[in-house]
Gaussian input, Z-matrix of N, CA and C with variables (Angstrom, degrees):
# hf/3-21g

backbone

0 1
 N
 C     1     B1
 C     2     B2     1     A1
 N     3     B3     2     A2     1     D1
 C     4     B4     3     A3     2     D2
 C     5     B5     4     A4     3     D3
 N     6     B6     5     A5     4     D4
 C     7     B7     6     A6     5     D5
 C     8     B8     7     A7     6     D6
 N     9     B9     8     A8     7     D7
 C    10    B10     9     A9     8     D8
 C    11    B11    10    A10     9     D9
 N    12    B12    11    A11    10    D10
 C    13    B13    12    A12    11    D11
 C    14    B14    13    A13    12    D12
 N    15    B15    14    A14    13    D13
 C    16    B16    15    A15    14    D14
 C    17    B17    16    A16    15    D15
 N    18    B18    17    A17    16    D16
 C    19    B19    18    A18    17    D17
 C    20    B20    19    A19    18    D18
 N    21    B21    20    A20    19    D19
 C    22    B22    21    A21    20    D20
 C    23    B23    22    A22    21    D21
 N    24    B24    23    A23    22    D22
 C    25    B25    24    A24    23    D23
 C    26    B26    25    A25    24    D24
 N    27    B27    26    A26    25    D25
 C    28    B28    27    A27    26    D26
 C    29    B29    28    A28    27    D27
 N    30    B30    29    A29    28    D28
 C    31    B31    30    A30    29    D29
 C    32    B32    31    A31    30    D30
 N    33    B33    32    A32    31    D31
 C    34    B34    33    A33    32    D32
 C    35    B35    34    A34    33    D33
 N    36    B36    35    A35    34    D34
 C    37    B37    36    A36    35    D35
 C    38    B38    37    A37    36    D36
 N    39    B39    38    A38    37    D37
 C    40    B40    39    A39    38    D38
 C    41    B41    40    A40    39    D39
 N    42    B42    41    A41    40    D40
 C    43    B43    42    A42    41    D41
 C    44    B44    43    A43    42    D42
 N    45    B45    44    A44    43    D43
 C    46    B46    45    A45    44    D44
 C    47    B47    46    A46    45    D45
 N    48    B48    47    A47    46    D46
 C    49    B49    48    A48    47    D47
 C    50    B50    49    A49    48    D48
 N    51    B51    50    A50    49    D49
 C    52    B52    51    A51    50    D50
 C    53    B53    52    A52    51    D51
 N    54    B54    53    A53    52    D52
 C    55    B55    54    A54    53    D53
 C    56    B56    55    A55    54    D54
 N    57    B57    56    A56    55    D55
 C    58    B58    57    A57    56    D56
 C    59    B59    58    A58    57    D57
 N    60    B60    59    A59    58    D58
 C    61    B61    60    A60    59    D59
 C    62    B62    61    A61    60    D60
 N    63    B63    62    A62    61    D61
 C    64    B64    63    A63    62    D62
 C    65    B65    64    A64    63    D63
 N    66    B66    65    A65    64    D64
 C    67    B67    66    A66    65    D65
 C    68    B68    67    A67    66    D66
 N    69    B69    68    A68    67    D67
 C    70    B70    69    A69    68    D68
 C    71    B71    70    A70    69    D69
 N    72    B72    71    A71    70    D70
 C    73    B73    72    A72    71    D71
 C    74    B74    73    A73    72    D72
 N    75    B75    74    A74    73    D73
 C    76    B76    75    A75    74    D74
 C    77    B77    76    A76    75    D75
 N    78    B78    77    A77    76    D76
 C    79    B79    78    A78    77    D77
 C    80    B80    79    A79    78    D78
 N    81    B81    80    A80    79    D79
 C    82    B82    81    A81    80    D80
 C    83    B83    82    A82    81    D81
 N    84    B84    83    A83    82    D82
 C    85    B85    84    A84    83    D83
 C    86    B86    85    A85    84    D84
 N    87    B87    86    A86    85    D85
 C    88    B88    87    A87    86    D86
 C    89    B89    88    A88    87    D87
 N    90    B90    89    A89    88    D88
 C    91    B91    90    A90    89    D89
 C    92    B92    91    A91    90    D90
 N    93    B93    92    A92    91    D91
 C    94    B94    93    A93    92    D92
 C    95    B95    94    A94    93    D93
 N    96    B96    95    A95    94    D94
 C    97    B97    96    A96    95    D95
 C    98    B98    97    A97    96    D96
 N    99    B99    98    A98    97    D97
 C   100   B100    99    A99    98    D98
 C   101   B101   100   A100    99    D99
 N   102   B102   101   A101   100   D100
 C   103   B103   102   A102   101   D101
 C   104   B104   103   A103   102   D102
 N   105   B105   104   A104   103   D103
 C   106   B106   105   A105   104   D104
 C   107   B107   106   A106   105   D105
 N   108   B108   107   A107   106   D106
 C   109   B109   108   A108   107   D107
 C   110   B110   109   A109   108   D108
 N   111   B111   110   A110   109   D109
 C   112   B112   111   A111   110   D110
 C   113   B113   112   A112   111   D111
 N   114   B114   113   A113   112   D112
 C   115   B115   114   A114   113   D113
 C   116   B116   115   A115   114   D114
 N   117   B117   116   A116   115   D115
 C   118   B118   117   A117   116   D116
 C   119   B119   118   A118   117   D117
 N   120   B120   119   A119   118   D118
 C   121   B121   120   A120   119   D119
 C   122   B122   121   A121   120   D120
 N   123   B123   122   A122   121   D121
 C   124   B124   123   A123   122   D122
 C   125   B125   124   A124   123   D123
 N   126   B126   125   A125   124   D124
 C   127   B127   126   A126   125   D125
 C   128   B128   127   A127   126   D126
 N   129   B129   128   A128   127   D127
 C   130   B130   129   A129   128   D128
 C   131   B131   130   A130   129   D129
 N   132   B132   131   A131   130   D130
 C   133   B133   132   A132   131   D131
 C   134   B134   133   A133   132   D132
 N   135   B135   134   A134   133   D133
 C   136   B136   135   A135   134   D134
 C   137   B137   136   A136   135   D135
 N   138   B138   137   A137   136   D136
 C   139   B139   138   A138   137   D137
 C   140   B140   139   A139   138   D138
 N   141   B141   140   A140   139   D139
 C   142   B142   141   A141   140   D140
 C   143   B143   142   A142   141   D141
 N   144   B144   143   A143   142   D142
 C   145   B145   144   A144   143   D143
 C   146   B146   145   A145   144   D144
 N   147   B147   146   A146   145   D145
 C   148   B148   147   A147   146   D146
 C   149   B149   148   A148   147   D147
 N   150   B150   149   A149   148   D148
 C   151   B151   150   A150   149   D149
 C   152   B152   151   A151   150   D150
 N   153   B153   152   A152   151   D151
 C   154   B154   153   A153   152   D152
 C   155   B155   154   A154   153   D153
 N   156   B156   155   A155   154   D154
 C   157   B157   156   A156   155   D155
 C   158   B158   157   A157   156   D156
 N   159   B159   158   A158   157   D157
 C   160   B160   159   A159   158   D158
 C   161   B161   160   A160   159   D159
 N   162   B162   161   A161   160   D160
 C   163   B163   162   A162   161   D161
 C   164   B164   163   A163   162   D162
 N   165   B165   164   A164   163   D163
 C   166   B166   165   A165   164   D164
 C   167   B167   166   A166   165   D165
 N   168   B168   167   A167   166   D166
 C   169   B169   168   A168   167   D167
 C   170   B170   169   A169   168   D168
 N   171   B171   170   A170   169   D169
 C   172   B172   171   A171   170   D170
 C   173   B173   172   A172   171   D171
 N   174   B174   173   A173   172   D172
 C   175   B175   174   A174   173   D173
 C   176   B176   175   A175   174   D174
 N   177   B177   176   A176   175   D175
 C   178   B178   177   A177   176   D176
 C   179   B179   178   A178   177   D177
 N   180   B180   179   A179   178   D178
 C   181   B181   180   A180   179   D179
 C   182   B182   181   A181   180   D180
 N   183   B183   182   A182   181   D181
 C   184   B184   183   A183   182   D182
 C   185   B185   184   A184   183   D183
 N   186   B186   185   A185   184   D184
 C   187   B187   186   A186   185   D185
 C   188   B188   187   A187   186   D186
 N   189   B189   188   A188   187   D187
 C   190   B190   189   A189   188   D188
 C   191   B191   190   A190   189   D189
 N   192   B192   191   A191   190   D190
 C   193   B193   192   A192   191   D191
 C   194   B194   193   A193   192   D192
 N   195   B195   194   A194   193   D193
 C   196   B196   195   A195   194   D194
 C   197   B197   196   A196   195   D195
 N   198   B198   197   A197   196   D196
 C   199   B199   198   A198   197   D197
 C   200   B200   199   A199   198   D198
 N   201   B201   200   A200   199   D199
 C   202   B202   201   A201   200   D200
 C   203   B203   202   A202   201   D201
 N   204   B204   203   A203   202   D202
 C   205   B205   204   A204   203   D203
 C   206   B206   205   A205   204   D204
 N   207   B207   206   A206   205   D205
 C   208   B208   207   A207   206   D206
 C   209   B209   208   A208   207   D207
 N   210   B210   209   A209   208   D208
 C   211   B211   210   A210   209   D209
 C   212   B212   211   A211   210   D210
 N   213   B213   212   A212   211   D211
 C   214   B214   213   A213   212   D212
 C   215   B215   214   A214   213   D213
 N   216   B216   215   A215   214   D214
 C   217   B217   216   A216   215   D215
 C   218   B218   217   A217   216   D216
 N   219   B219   218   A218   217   D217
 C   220   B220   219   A219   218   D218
 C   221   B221   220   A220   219   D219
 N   222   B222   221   A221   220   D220
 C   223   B223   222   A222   221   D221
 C   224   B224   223   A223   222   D222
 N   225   B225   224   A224   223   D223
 C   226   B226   225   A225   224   D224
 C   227   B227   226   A226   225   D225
 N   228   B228   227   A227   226   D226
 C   229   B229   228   A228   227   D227
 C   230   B230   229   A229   228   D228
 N   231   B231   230   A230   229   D229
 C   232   B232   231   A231   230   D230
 C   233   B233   232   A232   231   D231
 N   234   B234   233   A233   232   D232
 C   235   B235   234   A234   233   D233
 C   236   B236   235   A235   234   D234
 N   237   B237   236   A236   235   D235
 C   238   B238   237   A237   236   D236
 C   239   B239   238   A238   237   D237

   B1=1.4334
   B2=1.5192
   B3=1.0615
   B4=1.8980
   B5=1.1167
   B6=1.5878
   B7=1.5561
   B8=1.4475
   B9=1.1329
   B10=1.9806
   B11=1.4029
   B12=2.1587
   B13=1.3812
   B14=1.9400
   B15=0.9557
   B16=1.7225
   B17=1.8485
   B18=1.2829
   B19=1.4414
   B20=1.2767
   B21=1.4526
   B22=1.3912
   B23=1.5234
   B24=1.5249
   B25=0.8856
   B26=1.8718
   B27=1.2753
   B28=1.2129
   B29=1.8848
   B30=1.3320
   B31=1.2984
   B32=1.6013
   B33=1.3590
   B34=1.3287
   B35=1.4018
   B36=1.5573
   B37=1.5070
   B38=1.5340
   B39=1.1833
   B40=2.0079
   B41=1.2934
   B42=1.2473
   B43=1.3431
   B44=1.2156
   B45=1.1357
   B46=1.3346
   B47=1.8407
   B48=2.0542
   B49=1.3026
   B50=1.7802
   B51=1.5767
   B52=1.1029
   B53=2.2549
   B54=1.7552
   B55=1.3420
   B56=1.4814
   B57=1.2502
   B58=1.5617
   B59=1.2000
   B60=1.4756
   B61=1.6468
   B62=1.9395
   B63=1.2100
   B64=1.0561
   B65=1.4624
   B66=1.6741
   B67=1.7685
   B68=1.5555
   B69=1.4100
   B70=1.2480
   B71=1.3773
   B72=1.0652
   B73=2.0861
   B74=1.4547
   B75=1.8129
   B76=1.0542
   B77=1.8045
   B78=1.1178
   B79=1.2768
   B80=1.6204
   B81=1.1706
   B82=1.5435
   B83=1.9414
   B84=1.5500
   B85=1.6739
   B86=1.5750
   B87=1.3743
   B88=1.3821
   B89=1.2831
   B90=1.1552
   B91=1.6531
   B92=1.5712
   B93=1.3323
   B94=2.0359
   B95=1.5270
   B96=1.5529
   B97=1.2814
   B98=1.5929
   B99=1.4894
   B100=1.5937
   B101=2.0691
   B102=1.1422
   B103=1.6150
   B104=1.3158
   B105=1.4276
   B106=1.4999
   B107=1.8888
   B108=1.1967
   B109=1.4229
   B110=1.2119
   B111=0.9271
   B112=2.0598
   B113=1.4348
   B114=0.9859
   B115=1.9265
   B116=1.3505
   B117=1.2889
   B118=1.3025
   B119=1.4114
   B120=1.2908
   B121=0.9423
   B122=1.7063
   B123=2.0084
   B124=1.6036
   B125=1.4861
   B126=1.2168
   B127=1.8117
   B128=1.7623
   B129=1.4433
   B130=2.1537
   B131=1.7472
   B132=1.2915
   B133=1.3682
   B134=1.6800
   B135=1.0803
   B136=2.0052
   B137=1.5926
   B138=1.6276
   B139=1.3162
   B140=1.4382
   B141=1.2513
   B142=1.3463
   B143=1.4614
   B144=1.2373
   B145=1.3938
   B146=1.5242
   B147=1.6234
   B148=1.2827
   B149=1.7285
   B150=1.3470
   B151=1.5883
   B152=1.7778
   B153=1.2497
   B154=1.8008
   B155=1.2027
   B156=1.2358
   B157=1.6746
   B158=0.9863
   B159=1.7327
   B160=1.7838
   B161=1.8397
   B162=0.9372
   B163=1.9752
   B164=1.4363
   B165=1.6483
   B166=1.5572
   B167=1.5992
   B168=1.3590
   B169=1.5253
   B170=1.0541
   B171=1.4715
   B172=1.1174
   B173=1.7942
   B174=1.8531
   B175=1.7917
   B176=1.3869
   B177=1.3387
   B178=1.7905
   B179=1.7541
   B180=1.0448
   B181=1.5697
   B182=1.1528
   B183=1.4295
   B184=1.8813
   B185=1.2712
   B186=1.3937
   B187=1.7050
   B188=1.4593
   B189=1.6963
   B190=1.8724
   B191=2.1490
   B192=1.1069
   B193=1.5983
   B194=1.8522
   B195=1.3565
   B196=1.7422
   B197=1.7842
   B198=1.6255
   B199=1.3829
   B200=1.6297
   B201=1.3968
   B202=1.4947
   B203=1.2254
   B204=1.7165
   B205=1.5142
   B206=1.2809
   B207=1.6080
   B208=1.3772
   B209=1.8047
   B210=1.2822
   B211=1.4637
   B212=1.6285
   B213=1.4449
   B214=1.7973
   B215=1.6809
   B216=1.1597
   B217=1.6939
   B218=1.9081
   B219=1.7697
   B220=1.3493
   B221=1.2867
   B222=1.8052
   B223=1.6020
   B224=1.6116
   B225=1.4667
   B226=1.6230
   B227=1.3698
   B228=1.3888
   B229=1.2296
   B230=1.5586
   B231=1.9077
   B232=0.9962
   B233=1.4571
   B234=1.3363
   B235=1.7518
   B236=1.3158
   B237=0.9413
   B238=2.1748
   B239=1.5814
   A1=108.20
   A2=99.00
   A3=114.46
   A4=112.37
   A5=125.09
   A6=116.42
   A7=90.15
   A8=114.07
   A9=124.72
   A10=88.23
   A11=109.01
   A12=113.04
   A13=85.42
   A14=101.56
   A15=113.38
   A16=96.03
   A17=98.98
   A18=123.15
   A19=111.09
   A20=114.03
   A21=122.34
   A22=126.53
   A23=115.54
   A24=109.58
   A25=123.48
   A26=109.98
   A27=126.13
   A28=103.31
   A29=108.54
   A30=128.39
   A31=105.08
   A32=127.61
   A33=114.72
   A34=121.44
   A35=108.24
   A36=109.16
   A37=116.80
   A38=119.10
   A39=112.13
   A40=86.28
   A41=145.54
   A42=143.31
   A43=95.34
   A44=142.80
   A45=132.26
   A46=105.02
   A47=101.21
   A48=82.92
   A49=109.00
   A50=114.25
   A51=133.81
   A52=89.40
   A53=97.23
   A54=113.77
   A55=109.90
   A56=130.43
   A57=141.86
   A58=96.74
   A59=100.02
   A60=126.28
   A61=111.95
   A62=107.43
   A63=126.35
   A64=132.99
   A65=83.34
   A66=116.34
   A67=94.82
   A68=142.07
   A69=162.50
   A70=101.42
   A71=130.81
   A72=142.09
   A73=96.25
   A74=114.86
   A75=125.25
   A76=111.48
   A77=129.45
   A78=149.84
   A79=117.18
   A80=105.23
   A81=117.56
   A82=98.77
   A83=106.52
   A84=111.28
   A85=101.15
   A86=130.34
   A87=114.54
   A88=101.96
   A89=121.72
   A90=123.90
   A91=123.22
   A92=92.29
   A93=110.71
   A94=133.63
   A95=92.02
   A96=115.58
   A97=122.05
   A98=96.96
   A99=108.84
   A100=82.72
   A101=108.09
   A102=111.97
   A103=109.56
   A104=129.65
   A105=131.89
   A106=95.87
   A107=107.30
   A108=114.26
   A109=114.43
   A110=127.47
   A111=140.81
   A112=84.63
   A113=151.08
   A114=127.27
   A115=87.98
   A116=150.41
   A117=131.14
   A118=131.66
   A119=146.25
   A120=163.20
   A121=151.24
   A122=71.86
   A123=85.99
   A124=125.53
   A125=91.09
   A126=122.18
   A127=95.98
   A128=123.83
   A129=126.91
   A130=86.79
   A131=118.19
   A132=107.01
   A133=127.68
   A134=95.60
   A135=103.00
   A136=93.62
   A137=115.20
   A138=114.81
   A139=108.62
   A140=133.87
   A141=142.74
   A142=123.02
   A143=132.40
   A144=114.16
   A145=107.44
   A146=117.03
   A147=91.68
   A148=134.37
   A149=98.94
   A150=98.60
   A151=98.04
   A152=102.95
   A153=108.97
   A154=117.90
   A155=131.31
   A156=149.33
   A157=114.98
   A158=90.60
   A159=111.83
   A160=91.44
   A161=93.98
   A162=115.32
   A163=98.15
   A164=92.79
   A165=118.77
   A166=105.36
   A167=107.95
   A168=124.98
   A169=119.17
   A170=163.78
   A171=149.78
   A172=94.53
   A173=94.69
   A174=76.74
   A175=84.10
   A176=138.49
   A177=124.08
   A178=107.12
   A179=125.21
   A180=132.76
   A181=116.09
   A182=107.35
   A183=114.53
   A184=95.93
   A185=121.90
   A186=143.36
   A187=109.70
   A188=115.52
   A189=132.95
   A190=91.90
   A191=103.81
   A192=112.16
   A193=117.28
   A194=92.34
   A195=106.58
   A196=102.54
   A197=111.67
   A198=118.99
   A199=100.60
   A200=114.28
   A201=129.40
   A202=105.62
   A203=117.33
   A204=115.55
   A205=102.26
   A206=102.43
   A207=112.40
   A208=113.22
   A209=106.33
   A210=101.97
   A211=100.51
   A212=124.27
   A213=123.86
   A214=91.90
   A215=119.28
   A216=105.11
   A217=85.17
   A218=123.35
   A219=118.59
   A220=95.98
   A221=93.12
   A222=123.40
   A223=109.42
   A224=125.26
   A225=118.40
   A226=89.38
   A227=165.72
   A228=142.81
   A229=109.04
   A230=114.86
   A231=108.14
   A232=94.15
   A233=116.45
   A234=125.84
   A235=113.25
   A236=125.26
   A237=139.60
   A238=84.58
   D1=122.63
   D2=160.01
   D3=-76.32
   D4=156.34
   D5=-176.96
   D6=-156.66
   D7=101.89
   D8=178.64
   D9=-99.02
   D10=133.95
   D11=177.93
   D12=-130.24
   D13=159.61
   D14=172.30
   D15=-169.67
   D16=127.05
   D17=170.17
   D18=-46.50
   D19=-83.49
   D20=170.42
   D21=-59.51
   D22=-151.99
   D23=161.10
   D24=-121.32
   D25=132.66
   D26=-144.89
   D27=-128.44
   D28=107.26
   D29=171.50
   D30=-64.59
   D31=-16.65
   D32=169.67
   D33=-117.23
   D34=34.20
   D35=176.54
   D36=-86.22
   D37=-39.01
   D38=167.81
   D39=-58.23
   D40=-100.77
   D41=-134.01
   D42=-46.39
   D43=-59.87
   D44=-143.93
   D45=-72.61
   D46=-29.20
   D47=-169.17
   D48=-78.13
   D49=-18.09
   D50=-147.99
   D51=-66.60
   D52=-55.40
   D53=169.11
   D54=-35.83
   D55=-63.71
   D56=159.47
   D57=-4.53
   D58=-101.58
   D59=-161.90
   D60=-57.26
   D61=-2.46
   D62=165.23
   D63=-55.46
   D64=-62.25
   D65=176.18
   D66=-70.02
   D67=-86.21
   D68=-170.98
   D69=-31.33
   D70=-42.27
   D71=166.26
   D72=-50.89
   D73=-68.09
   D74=-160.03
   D75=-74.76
   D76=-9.86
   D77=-161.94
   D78=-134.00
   D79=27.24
   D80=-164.09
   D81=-54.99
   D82=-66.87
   D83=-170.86
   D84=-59.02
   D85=-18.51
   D86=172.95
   D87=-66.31
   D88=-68.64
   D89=-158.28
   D90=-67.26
   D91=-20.68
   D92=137.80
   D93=-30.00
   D94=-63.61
   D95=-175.41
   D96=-84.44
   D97=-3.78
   D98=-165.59
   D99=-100.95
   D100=-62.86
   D101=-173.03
   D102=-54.21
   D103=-29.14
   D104=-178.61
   D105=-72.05
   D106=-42.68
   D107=-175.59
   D108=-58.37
   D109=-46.84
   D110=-164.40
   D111=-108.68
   D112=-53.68
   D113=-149.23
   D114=-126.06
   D115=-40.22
   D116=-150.11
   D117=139.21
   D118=-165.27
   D119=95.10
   D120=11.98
   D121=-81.47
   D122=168.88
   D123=-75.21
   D124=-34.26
   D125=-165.70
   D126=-75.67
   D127=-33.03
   D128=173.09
   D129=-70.61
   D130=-42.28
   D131=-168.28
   D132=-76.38
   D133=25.37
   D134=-153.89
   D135=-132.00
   D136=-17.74
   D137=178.89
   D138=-46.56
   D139=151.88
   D140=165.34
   D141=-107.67
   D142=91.40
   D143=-160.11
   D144=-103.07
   D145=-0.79
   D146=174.10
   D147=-97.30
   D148=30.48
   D149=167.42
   D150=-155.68
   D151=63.69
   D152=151.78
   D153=-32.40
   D154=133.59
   D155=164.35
   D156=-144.60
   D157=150.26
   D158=-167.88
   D159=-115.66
   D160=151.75
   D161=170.54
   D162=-161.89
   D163=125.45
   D164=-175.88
   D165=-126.99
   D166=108.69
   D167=167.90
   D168=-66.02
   D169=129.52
   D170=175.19
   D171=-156.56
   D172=155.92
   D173=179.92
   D174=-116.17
   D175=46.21
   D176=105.78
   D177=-156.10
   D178=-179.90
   D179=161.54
   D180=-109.19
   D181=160.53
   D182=179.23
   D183=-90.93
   D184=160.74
   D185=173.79
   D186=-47.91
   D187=-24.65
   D188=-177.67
   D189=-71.35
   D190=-52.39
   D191=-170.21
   D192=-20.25
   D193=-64.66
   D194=-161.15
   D195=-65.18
   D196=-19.29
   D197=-179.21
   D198=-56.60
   D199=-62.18
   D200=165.24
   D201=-9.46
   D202=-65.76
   D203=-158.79
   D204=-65.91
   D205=-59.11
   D206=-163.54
   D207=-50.43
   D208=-32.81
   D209=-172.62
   D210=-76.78
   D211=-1.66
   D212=176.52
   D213=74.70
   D214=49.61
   D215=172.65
   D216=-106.01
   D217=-19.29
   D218=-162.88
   D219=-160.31
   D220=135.29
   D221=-178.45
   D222=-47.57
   D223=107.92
   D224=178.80
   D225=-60.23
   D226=-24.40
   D227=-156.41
   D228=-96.33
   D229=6.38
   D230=-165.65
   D231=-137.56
   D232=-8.05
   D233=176.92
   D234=-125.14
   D235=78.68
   D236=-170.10
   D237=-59.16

């Protein structure tokens, strides 16, 4: 899970989280090697990679936002 937060409201918060989860897909054995490093083992081995999600906090969206959902680029249960 990705988790994009922005206070305001921010025309580059899907993208930015979408960019995220982007890198982390594309960078899978790094972020392996980073969680085996800091927590462990068991805890690199428990990752789940086959259903990635984004949730983007923002305290509002631009009128561009809901296109995001609708086009399925971002979870409506995680982009209001």
């Amino acid at each position: 899970m990705v988790a994009e937060y922005k206070r305001g409201t921010d025309a580059g918060v899907i993208h930015q989280g979408l960019c995220y989860m982007a890198w982390l897909m594309d960078h899978k054995d790094a972020f392996r090697h980073l969680v085996r490093d800091r927590l462990g083992a068991t805890v690199a081995s428990q990752v789940l990679w086959s259903a990635p999600r984004l949730i983007c906090v923002a305290g509002d969206f631009t009128r561009y936002d809901p296109e995001m959902v609708i086009a399925g680029r971002c979870d409506p249960t995680g982009c209001p």
